[in-house]
KOLLOVEX-952595 format. One line per field, with one value per atom (N, C-alpha, C): residue in one letter; x, y, z; atom name. Coordinates in steps of 0.05 Angstrom, whole numbers, plus 5000, padded with zeros to 4 digits. Example, Ala and Ser with C-alpha at 12.3 -4.5 7.8 and 13.67 -1.06 7.14 Angstrom:
2
aa: [a|a|a|s|s|s]
X: [5264|5246|5264|5257|5273|5258]
Y: [4886|4910|4934|4955|4979|5001]
Z: [5156|5156|5156|5142|5143|5157]
at: [N|CA|C|N|CA|C]
//
This chain:
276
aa: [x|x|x|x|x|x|x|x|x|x|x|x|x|x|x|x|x|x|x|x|x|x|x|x|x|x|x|x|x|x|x|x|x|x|x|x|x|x|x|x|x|x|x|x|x|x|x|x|x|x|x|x|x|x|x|x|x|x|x|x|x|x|x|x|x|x|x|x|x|x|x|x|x|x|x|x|x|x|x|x|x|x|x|x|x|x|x|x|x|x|x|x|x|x|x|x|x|x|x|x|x|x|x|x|x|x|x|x|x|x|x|x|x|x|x|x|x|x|x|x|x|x|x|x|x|x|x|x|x|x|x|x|x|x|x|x|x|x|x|x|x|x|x|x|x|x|x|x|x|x|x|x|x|x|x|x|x|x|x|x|x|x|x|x|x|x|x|x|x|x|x|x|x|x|x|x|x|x|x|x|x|x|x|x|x|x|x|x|x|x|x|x|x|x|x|x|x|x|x|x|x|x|x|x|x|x|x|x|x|x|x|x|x|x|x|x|x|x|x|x|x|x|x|x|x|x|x|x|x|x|x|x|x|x|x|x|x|x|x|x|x|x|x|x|x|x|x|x|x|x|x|x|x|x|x|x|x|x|x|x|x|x|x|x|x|x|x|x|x|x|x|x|x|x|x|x|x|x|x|x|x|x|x|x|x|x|x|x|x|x|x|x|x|x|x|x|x|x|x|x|x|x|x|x|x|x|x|x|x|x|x|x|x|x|x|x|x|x|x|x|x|x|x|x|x|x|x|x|x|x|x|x|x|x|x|x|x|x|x|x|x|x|x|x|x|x|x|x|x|x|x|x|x|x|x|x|x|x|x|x|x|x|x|x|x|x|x|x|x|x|x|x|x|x|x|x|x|x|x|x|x|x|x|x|x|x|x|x|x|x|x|x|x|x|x|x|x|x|x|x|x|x|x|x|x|x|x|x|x|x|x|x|x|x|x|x|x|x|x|x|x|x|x|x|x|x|x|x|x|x|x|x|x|x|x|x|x|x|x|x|x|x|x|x|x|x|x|x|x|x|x|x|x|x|x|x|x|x|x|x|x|x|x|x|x|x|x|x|x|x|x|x|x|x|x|x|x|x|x|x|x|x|x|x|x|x|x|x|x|x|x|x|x|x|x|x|x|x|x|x|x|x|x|x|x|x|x|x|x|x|x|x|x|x|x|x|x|x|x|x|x|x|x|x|x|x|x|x|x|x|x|x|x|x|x|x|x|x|x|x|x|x|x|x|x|x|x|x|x|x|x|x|x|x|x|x|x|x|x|x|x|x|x|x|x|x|x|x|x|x|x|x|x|x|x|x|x|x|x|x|x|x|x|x|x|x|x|x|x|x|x|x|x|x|x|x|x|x|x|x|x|x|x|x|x|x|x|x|x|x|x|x|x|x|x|x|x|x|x|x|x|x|x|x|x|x|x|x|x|x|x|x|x|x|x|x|x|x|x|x|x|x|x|x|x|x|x|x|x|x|x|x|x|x|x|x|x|x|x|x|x|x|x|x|x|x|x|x|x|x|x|x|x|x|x|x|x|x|x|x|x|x|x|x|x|x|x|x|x|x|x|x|x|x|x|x|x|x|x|x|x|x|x|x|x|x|x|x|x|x|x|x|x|x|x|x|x|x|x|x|x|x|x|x|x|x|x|x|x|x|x|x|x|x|x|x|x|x|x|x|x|x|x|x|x|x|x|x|x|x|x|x|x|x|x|x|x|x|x|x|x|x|x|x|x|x|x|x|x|x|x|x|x|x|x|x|x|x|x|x|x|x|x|x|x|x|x|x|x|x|x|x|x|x|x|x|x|x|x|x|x|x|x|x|x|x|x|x|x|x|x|x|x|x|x|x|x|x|x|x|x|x|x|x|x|x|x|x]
X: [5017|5000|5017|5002|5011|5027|5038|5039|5016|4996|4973|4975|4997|4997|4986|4995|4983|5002|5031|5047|5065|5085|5114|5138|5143|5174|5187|5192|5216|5238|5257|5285|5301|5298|5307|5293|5305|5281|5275|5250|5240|5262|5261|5279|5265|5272|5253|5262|5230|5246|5239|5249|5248|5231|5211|5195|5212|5212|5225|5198|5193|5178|5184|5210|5217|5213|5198|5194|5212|5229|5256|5273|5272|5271|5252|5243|5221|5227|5214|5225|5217|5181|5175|5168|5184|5172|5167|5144|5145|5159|5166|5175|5167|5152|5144|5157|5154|5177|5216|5218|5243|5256|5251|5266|5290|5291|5314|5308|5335|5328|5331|5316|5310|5296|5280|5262|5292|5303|5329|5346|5349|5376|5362|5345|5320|5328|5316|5311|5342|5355|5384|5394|5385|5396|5384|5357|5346|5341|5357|5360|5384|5406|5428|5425|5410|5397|5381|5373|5361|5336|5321|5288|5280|5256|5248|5229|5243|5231|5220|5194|5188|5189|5199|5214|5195|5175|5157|5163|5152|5154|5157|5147|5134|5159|5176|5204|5218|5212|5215|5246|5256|5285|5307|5288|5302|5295|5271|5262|5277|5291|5299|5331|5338|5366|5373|5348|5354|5349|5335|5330|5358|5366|5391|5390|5403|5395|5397|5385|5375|5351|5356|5334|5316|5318|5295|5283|5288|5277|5259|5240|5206|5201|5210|5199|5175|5165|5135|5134|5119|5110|5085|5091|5060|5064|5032|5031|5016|5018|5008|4987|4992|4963|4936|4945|4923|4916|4889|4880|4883|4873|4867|4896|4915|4944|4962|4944|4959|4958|4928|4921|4920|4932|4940|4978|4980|5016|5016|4998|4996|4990|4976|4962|4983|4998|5016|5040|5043|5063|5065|5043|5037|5034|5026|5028|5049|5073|5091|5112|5111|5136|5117|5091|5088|5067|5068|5052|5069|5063|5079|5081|5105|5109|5118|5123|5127|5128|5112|5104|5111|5137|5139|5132|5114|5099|5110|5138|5147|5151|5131|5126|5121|5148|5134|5139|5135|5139|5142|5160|5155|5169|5153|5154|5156|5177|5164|5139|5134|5105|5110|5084|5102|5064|5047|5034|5027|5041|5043|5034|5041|5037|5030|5002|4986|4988|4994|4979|4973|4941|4927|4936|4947|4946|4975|4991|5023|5009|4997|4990|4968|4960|4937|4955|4973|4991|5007|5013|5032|5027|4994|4971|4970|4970|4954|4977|4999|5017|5032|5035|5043|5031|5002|4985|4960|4956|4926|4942|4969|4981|4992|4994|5005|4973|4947|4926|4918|4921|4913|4932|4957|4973|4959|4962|4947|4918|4904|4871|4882|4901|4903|4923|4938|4967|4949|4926|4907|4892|4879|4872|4885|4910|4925|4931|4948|4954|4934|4916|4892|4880|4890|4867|4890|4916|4932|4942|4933|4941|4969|4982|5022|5023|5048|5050|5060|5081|5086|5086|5068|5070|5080|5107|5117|5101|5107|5098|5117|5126|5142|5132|5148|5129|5152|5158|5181|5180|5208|5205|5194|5189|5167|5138|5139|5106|5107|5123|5128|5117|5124|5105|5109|5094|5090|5125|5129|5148|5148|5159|5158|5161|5151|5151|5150|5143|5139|5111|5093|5060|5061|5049|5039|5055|5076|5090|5089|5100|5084|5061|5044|5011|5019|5019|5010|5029|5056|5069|5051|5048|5029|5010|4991|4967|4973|5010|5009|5015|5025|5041|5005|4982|4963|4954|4944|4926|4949|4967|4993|4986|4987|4980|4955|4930|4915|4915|4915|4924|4940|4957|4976|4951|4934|4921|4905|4878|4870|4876|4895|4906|4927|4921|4938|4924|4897|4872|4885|4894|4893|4928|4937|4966|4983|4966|4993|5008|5039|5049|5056|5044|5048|5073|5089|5114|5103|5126|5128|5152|5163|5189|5186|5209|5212|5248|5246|5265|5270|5297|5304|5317|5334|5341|5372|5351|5367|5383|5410|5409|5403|5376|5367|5364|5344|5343|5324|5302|5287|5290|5316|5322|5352|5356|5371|5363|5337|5320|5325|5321|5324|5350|5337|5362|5363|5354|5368|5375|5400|5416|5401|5414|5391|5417|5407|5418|5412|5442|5447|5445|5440|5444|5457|5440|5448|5449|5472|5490|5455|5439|5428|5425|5445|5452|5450|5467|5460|5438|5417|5387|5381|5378|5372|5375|5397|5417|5401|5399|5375|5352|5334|5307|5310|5328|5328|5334|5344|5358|5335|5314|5291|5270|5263|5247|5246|5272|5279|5275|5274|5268|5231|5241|5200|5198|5205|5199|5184|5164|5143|5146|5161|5177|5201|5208|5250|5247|5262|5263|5299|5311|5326|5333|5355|5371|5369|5372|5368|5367|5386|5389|5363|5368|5340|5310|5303|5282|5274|5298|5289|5286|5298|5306|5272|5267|5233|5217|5221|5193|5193|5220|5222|5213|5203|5196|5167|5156|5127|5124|5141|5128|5124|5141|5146|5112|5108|5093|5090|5063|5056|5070|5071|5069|5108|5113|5154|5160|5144|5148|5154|5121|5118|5148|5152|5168|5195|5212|5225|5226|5210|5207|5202|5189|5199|5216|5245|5276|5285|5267|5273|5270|5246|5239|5252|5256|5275|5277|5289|5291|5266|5271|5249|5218|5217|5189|5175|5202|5206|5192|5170|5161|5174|5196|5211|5232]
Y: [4976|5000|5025|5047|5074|5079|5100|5111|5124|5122|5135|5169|5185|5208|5207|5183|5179|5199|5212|5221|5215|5212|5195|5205|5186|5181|5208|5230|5247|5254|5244|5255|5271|5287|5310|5328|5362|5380|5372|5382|5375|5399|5383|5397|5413|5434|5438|5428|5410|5386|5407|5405|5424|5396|5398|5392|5379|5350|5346|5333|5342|5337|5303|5294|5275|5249|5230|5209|5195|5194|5170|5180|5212|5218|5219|5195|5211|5221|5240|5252|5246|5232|5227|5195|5181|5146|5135|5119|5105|5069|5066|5037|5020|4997|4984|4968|4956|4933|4937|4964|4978|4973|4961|4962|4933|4916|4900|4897|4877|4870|4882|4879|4893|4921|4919|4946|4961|4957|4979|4983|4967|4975|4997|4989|5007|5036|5034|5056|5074|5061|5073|5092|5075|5081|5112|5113|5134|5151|5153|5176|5187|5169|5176|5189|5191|5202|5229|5234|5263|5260|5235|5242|5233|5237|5240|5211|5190|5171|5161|5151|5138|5105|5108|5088|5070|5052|5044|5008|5005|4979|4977|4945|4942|4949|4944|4944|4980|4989|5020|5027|5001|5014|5003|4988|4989|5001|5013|5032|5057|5062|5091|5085|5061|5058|5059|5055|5061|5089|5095|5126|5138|5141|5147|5179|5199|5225|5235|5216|5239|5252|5278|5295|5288|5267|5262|5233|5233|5203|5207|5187|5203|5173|5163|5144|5138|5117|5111|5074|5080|5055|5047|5021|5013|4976|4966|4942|4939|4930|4939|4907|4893|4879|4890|4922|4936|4958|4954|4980|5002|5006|5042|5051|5031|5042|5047|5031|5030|5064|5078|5099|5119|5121|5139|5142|5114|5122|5136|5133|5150|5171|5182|5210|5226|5217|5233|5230|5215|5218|5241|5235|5263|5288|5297|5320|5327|5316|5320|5326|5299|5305|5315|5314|5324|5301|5305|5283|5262|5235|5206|5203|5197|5191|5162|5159|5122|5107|5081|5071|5042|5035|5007|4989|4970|4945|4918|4923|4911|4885|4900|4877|4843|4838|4804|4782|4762|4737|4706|4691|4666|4659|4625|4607|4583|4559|4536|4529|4510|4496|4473|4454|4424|4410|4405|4394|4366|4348|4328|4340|4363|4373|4401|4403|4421|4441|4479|4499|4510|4514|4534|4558|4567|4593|4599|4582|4600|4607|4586|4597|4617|4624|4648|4676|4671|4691|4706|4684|4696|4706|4700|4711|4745|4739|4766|4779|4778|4799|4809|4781|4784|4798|4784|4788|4816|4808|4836|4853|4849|4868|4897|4880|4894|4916|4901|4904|4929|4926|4949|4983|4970|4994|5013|4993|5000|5023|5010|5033|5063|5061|5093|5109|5088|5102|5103|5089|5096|5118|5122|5146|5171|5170|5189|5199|5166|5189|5185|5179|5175|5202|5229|5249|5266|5260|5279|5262|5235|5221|5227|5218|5214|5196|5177|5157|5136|5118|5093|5074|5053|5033|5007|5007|4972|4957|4931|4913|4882|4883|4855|4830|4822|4796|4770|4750|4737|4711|4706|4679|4660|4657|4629|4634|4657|4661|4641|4638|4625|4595|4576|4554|4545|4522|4518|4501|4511|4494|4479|4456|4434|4456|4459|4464|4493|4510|4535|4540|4521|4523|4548|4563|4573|4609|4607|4630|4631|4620|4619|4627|4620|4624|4647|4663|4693|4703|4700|4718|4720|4693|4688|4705|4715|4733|4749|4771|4783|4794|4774|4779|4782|4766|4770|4789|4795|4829|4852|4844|4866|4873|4849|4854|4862|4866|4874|4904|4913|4938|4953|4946|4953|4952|4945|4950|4967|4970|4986|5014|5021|5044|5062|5051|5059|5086|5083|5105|5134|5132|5146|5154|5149|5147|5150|5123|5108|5092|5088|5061|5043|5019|4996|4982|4971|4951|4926|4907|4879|4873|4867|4863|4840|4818|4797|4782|4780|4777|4742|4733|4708|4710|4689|4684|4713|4731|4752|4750|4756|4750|4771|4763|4782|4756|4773|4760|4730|4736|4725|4703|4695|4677|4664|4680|4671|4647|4643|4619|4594|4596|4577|4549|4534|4507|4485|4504|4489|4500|4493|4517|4530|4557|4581|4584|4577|4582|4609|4624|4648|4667|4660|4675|4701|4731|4752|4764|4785|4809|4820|4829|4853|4879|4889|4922|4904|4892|4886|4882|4877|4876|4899|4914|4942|4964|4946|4971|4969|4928|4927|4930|4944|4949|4975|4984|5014|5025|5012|5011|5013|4985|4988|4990|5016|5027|5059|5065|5083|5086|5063|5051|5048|5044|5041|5006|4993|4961|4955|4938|4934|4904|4893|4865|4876|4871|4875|4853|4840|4804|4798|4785|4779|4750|4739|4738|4716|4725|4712|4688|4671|4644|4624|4634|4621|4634|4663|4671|4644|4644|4633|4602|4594|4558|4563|4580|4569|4580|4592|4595|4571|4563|4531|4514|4511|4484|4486|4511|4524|4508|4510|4492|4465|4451|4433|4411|4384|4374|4384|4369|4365|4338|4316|4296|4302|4304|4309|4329|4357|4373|4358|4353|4336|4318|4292|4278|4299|4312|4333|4343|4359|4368|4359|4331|4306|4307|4315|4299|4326|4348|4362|4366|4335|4324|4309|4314|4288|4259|4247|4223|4193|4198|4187|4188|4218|4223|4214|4218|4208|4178|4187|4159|4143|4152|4136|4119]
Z: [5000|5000|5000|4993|4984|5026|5026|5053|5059|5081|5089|5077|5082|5062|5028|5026|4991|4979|4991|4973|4963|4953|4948|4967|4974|4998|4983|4993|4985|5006|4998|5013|5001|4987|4976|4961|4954|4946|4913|4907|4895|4865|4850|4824|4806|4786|4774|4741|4730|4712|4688|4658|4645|4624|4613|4592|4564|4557|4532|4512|4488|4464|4455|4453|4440|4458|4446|4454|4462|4452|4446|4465|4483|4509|4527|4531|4562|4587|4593|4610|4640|4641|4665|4658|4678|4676|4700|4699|4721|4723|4734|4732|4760|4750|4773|4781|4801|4808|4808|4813|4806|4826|4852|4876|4876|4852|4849|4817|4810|4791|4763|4744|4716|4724|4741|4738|4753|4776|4787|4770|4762|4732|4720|4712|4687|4698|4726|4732|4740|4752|4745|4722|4705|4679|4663|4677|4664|4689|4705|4723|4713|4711|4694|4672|4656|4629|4635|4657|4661|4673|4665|4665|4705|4699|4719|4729|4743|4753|4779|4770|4795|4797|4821|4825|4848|4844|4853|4865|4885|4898|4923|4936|4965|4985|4976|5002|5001|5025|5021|5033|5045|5046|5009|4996|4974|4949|4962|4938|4945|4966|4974|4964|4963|4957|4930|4912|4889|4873|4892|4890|4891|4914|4925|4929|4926|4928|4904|4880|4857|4859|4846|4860|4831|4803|4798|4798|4826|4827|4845|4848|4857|4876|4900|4907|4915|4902|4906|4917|4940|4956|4959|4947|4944|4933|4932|4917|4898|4876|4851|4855|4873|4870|4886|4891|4900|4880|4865|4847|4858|4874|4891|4896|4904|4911|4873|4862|4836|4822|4820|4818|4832|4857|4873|4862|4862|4860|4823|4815|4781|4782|4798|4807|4820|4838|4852|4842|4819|4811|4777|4774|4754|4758|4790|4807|4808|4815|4820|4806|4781|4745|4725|4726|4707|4693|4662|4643|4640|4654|4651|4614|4606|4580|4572|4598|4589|4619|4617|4639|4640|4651|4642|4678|4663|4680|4678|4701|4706|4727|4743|4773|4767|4787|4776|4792|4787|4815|4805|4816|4796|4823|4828|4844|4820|4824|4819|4824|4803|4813|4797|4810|4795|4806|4778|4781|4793|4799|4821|4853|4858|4886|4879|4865|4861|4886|4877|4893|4886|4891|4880|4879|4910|4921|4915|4903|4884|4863|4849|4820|4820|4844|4844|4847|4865|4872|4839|4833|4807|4788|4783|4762|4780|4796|4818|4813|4813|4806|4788|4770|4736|4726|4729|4704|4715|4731|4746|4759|4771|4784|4751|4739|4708|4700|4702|4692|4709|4737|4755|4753|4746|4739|4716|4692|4668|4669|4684|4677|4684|4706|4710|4683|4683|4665|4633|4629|4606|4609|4629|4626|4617|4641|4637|4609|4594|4570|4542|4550|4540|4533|4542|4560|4532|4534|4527|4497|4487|4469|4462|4483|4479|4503|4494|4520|4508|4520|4516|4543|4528|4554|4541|4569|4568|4577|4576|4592|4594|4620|4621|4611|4596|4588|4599|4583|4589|4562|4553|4542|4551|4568|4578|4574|4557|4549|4518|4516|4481|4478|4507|4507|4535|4549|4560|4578|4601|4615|4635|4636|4661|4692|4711|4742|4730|4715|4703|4695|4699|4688|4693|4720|4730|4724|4718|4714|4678|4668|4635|4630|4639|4642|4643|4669|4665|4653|4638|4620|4600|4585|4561|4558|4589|4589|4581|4597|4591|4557|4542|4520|4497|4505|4499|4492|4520|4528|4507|4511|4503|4475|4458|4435|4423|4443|4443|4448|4466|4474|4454|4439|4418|4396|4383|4374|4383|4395|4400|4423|4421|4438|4419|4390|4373|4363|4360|4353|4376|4397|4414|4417|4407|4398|4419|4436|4457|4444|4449|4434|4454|4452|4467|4464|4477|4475|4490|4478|4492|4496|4529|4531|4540|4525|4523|4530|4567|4566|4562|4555|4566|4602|4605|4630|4641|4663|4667|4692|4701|4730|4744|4762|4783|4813|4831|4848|4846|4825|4814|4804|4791|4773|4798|4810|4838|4854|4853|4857|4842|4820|4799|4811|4814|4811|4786|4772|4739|4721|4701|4693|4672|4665|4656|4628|4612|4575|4582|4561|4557|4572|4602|4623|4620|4621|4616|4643|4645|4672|4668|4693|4692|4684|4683|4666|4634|4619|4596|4585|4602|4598|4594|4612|4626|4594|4581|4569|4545|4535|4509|4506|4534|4542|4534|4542|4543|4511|4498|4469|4456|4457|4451|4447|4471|4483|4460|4451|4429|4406|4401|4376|4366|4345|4341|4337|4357|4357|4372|4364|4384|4402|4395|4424|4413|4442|4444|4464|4447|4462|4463|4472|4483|4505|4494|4483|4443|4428|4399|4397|4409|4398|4424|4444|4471|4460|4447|4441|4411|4390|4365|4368|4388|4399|4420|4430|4435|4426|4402|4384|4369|4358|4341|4356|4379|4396|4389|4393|4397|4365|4357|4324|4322|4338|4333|4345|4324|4330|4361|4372|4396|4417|4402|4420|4414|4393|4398|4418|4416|4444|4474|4475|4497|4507|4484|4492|4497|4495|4491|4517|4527|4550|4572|4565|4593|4603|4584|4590|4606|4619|4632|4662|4666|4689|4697|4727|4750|4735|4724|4723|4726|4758|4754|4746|4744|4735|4699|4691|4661|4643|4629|4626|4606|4588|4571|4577]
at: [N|CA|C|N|CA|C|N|CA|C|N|CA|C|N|CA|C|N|CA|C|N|CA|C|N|CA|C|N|CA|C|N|CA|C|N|CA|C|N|CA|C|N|CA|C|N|CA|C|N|CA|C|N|CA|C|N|CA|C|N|CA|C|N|CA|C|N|CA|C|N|CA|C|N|CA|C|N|CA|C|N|CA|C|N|CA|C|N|CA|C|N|CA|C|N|CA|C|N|CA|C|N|CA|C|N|CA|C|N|CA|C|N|CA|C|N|CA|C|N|CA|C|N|CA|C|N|CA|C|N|CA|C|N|CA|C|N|CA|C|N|CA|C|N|CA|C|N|CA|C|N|CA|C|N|CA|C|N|CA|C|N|CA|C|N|CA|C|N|CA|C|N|CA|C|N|CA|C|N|CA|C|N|CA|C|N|CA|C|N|CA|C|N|CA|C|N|CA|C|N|CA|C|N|CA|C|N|CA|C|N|CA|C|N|CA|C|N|CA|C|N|CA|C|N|CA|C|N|CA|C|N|CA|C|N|CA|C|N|CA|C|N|CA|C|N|CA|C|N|CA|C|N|CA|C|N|CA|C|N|CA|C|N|CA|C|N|CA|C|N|CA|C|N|CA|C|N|CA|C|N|CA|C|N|CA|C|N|CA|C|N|CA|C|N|CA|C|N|CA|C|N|CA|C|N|CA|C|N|CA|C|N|CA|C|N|CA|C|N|CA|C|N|CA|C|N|CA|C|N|CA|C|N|CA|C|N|CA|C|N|CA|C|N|CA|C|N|CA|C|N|CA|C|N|CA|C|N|CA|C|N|CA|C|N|CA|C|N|CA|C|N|CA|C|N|CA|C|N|CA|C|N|CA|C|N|CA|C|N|CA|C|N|CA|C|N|CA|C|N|CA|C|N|CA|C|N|CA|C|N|CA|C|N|CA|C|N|CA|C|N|CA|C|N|CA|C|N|CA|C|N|CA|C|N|CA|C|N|CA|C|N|CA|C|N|CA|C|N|CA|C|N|CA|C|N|CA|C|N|CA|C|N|CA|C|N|CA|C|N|CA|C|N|CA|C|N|CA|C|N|CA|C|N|CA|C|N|CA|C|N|CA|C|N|CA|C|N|CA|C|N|CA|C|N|CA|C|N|CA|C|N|CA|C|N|CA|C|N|CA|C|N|CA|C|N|CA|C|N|CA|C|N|CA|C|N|CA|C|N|CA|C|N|CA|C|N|CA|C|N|CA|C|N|CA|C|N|CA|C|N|CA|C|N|CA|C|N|CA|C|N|CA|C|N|CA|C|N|CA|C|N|CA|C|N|CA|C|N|CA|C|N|CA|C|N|CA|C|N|CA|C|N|CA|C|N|CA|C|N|CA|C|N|CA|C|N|CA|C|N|CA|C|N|CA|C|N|CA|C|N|CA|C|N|CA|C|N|CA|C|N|CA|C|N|CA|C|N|CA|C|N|CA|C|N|CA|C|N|CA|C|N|CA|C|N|CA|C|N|CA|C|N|CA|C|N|CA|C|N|CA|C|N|CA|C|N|CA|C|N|CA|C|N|CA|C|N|CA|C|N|CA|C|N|CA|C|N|CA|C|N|CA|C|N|CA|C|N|CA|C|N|CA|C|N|CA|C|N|CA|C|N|CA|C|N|CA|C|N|CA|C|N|CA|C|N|CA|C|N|CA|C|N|CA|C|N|CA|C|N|CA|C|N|CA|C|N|CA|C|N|CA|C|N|CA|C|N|CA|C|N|CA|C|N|CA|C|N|CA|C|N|CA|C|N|CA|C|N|CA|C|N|CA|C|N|CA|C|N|CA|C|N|CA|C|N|CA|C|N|CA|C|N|CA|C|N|CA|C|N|CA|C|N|CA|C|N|CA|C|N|CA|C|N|CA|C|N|CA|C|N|CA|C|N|CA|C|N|CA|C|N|CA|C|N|CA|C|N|CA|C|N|CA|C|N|CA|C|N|CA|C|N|CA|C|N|CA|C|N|CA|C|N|CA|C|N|CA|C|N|CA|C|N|CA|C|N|CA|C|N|CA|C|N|CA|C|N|CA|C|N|CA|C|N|CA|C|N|CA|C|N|CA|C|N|CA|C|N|CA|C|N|CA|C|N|CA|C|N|CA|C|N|CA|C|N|CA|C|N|CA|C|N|CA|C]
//
């Protein structure tokens, strides 16, 4: 949740930000899930650059650390699987920088899961934050540049939205949603001349993938992400996916018959679970 003030954490004076026209500079962003990870790099990166970020997420001594004392970084505390905190932290953060010009929806969560020892309540959790925690951000950051038709919105997606993975159901699923809705949205929000993105990472090292106990192909540094997100956020591409050879090696699977998949992706289960 927001701080009962409903204003953003400030530890330093407020700057005065000077207005840029050019997209391919934004000047005010919000970034969710910025307090480790892809979204902190992100946000690093474009404080370094001038603009004016908010720097949003549940843990407020690490949202303040990534703040640090730039005076255009805007910390905002909150949980994006709460609507009302989602549109308060959009509101007060437009009070403050100004008209949001790009909004990347980054918040995200992945637990194993392993259908043998079904949980409901992980795979409810991961939907609730991937996928509706993304959705709740969204209505406000639509309005917004809805009102003023300028705006770009990211949206985290992930290669495991490409097909289905062994002890990954449940986190696939809601990338997939999101990579869905995304392309939806990119269509119709085009009339109103928001431009939608799809970011499509492979395996990044954050804290996230810190979890993981099976090895991660093409394993990319975090800033190197940070640096091709940000590359292609400039650009007029509508997925910036990463890394080439793990993105094109699972869209070729996504082709491949069904029952050769299947057998294929067995040989990624424990041994004994394996029915061949």
């Amino acid at each position: 949740m927001l701080e009962k003030s409903a204003k953003p954490l400030r530890t330093h004076p407020k700057a005065a930000l000077p207005r840029k026209n050019e997209m391919e500079s934004p000047n005010a962003i919000i970034i969710t899930g910025a307090s480790s990870g892809i979204g902190a790099a992100l946000a690093r990166r474009y404080i370094e650059d001038g603009a004016t970020v908010g720097v949003c997420g549940r843990n407020r001594d690490r949202v303040l650390s990534v703040c640090g004392a730039a005076p255009r970084a805007i910390p905002l505390v909150f949980d994006v699987t709460d609507p009302a905190a989602c549109e308060t932290a959009v509101k007060n953060f437009e009070e403050e920088a100004g008209a949001l010009d790009l909004a990347i929806l980054n918040a995200g969560y992945h637990l194993a899961t392993d259908a043998a020892a079904f949980d409901l309540e992980t795979c409810k959790r991961i939907m609730e934050i991937n996928y509706f925690g993304a959705l709740n951000c969204l209505a406000p950051t639509i309005e917004a540049m809805k009102t003023r038709r300028r705006g770009i919105i990211a949206m985290m997606g992930s290669a495991a939205a490409t097909i289905g993975l062994p002890n990954a159901g449940a986190y696939c699923s809601s990338k997939s949603a999101v990579a869905r809705i995304t392309e939806t949205l990119r269509v119709e929000l085009r009339a109103f001349n928001i431009d939608v993105r799809l970011i499509t990472p492979g395996f990044v090292d954050t804290p996230l993938t810190a979890r993981n106990e099976f090895p991660m192909p093409f394993l990319m540094p975090v800033e190197e992400a940070a640096a091709l997100i940000e590359r292609g956020l400039s650009s007029k591409s509508y997925e910036i996916s990463f890394p080439r050879r793990l993105i094109w090696g699972l869209r070729l699977a996504s082709l491949l018959p069904r029952a050769l998949y299947f057998k294929l992706a067995e040989r990624l289960l424990p041994s004994e679970r394996r029915t061949d």
